[in-house]
mmCIF file of the C-alpha atoms, coordinates in Angstrom:
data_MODEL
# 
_entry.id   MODEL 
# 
loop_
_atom_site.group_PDB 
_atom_site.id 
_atom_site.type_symbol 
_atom_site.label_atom_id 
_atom_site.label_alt_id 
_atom_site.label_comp_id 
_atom_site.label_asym_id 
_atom_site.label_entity_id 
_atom_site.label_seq_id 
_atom_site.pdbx_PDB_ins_code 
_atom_site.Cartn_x 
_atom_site.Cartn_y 
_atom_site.Cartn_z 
_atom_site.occupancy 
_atom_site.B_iso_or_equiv 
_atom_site.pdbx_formal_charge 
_atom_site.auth_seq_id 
_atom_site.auth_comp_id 
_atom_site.auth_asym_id 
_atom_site.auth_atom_id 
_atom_site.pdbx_PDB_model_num 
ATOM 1  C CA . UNK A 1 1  ? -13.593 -0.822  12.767 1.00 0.00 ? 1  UNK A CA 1 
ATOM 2  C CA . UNK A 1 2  ? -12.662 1.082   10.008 1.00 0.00 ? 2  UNK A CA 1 
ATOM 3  C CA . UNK A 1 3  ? -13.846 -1.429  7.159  1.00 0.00 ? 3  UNK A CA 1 
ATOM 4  C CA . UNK A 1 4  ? -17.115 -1.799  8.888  1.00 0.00 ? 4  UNK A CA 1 
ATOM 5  C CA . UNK A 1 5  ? -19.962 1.201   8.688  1.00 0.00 ? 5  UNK A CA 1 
ATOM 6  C CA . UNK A 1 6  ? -23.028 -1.055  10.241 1.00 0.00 ? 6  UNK A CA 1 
ATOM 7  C CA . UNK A 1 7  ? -23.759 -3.943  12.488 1.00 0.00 ? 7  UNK A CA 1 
ATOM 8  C CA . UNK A 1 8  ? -24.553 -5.429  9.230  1.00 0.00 ? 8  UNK A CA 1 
ATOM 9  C CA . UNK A 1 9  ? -20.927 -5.097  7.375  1.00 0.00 ? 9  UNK A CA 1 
ATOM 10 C CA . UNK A 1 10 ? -19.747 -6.758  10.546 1.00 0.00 ? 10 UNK A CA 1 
ATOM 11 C CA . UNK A 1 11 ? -22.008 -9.644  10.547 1.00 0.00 ? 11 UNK A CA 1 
ATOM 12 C CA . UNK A 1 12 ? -21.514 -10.199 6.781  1.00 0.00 ? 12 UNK A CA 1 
ATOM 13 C CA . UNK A 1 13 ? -18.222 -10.345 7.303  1.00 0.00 ? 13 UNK A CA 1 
ATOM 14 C CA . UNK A 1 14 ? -18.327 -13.236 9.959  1.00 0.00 ? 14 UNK A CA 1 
ATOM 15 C CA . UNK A 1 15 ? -17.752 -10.932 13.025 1.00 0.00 ? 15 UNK A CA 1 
ATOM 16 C CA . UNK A 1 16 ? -19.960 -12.773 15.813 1.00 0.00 ? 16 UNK A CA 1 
ATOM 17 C CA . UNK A 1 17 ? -19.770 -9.567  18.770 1.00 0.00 ? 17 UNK A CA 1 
ATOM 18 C CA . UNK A 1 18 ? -18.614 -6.467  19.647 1.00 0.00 ? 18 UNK A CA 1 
ATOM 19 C CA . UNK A 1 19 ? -15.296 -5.270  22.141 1.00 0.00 ? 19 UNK A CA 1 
ATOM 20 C CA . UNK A 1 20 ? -16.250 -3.043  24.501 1.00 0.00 ? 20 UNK A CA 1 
ATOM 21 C CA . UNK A 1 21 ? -13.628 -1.598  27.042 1.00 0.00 ? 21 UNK A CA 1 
ATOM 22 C CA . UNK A 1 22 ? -14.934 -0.152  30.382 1.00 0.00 ? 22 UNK A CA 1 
ATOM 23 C CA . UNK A 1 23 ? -11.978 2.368   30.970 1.00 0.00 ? 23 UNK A CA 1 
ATOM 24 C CA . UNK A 1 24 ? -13.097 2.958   34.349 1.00 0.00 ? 24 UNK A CA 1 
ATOM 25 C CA . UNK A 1 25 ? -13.572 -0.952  35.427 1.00 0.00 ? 25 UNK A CA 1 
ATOM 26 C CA . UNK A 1 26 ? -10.344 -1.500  33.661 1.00 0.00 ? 26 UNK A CA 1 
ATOM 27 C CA . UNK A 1 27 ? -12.701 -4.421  31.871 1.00 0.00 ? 27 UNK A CA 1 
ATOM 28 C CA . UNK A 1 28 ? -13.201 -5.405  28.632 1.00 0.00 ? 28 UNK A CA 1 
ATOM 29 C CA . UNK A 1 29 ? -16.492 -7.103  27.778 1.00 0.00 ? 29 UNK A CA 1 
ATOM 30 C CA . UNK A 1 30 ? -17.105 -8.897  24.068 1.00 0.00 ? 30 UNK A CA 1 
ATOM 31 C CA . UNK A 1 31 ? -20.918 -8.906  23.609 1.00 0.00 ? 31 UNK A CA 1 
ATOM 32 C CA . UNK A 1 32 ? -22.811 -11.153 20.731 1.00 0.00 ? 32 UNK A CA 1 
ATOM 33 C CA . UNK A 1 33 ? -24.627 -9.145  18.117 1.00 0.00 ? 33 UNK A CA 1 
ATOM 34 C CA . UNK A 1 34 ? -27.893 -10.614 19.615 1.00 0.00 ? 34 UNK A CA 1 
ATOM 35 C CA . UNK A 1 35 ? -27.675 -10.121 22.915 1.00 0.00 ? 35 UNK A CA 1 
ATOM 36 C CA . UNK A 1 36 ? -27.423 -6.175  21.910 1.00 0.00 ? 36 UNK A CA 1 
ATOM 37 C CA . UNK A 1 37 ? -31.456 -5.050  22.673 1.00 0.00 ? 37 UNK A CA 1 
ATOM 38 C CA . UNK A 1 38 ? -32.239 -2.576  19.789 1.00 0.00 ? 38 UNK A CA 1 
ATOM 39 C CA . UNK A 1 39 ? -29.474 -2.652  17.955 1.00 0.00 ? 39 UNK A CA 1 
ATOM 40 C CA . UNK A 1 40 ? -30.271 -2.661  14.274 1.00 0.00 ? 40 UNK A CA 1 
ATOM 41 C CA . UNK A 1 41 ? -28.492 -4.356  11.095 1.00 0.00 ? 41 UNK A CA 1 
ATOM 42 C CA . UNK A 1 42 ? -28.508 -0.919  9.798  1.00 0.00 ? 42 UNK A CA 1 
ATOM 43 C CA . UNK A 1 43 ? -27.012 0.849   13.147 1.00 0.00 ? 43 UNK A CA 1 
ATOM 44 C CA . UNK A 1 44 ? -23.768 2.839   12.315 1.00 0.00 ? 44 UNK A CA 1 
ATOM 45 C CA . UNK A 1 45 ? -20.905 1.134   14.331 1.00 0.00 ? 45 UNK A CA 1 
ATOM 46 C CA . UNK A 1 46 ? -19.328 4.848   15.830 1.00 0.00 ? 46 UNK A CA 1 
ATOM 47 C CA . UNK A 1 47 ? -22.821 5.693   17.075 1.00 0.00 ? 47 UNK A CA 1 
ATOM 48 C CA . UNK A 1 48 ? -23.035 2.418   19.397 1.00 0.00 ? 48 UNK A CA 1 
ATOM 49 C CA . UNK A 1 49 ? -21.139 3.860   21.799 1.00 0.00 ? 49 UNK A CA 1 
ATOM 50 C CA . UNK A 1 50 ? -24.021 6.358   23.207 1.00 0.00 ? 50 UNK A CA 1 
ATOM 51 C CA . UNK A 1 51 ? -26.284 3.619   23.824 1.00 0.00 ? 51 UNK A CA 1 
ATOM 52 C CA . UNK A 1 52 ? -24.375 1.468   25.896 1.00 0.00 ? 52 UNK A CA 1 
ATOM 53 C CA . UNK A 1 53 ? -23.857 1.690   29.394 1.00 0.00 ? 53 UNK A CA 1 
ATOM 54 C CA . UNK A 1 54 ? -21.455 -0.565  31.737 1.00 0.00 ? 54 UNK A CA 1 
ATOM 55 C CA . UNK A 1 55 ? -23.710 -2.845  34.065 1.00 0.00 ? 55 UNK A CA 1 
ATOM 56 C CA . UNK A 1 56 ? -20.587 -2.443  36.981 1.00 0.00 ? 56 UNK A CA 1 
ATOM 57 C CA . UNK A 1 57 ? -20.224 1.578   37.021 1.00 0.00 ? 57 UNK A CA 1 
ATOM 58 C CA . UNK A 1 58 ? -22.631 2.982   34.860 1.00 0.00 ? 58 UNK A CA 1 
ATOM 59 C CA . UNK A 1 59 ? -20.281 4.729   33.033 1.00 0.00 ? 59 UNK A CA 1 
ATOM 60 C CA . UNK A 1 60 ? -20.515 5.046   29.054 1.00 0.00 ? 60 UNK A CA 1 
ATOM 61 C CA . UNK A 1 61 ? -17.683 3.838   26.926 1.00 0.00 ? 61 UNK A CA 1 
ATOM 62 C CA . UNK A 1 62 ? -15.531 6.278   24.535 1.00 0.00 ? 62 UNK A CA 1 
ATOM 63 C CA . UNK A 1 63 ? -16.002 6.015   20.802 1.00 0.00 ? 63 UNK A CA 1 
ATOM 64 C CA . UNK A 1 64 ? -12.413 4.363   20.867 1.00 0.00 ? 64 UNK A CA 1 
ATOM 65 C CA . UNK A 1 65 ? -13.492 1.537   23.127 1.00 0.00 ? 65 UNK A CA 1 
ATOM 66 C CA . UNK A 1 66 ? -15.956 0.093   21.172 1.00 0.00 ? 66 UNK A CA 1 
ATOM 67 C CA . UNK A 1 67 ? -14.711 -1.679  18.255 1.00 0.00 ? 67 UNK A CA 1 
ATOM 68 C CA . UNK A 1 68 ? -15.187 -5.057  16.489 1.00 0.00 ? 68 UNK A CA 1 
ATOM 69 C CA . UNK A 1 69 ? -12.194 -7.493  18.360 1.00 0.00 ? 69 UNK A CA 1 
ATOM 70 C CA . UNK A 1 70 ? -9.593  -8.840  16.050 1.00 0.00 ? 70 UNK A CA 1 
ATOM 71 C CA . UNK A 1 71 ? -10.007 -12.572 15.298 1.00 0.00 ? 71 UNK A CA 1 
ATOM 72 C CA . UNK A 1 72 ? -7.708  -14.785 17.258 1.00 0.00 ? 72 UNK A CA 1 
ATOM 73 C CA . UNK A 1 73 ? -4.988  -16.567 15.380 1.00 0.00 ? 73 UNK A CA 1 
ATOM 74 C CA . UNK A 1 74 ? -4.003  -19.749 16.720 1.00 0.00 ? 74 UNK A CA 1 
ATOM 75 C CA . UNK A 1 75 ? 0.165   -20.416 16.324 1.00 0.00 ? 75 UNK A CA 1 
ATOM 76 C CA . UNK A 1 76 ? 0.014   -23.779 14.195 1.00 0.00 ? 76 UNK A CA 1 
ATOM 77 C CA . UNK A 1 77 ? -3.250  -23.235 13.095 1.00 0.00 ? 77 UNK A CA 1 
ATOM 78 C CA . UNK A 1 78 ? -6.807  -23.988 13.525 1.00 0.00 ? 78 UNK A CA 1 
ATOM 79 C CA . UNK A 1 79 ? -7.196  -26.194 16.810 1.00 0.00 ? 79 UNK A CA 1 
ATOM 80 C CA . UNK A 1 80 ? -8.463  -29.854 16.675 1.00 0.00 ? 80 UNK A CA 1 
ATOM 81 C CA . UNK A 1 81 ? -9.877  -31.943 19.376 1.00 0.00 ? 81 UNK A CA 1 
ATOM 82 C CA . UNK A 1 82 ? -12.940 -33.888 20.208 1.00 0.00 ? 82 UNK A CA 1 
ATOM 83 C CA . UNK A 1 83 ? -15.989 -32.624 18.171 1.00 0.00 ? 83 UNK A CA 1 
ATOM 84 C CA . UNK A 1 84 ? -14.215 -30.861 15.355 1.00 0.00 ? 84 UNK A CA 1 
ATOM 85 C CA . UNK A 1 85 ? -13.824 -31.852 11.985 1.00 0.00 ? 85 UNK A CA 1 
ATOM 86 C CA . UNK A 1 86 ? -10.259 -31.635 12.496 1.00 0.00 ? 86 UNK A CA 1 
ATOM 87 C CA . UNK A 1 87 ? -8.172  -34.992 11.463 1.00 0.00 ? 87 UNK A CA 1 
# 
């Protein structure tokens, strides 16, 4: 999350949501930019973390668990199937 100071570096940048871990649920939730009510382009990624609130406990993540999640990497590459472009 380093590399990224807004919601709007992340989004530039391809990143489609935003990992949040629930230490206390032991859950990890991955939330689309624009599902997030009142969050900004211009909101600072490390100050996300004291507006969200888990829907299970009501407990409030640490500014380690929220983070933008790594992309996946697929071993042999990209997948193809039915409704990709994929030969």
């Amino acid at each position: 999350m380093a590399d990224y100071v807004t919601v709007h570096d992340a989004m530039a940048d391809g990143h489609e949501r935003l990992e949040v871990r629930c230490a206390t649920c032991r859950v990890t939730h991955h939330i689309p930019w624009r599902l997030m009510r009142g969050v900004l382009n211009g909101d600072r990624l490390d100050e996300l973390h004291k507006r969200l609130v888990c829907k299970k406990c009501g407990g409030r993540p640490a500014p380690e668990d929220v983070c933008i999640p790594e992309p996946v990497k697929f071993p042999g590459g990209p997948l193809c199937g039915p409704g990709t472009s994929g030969s």
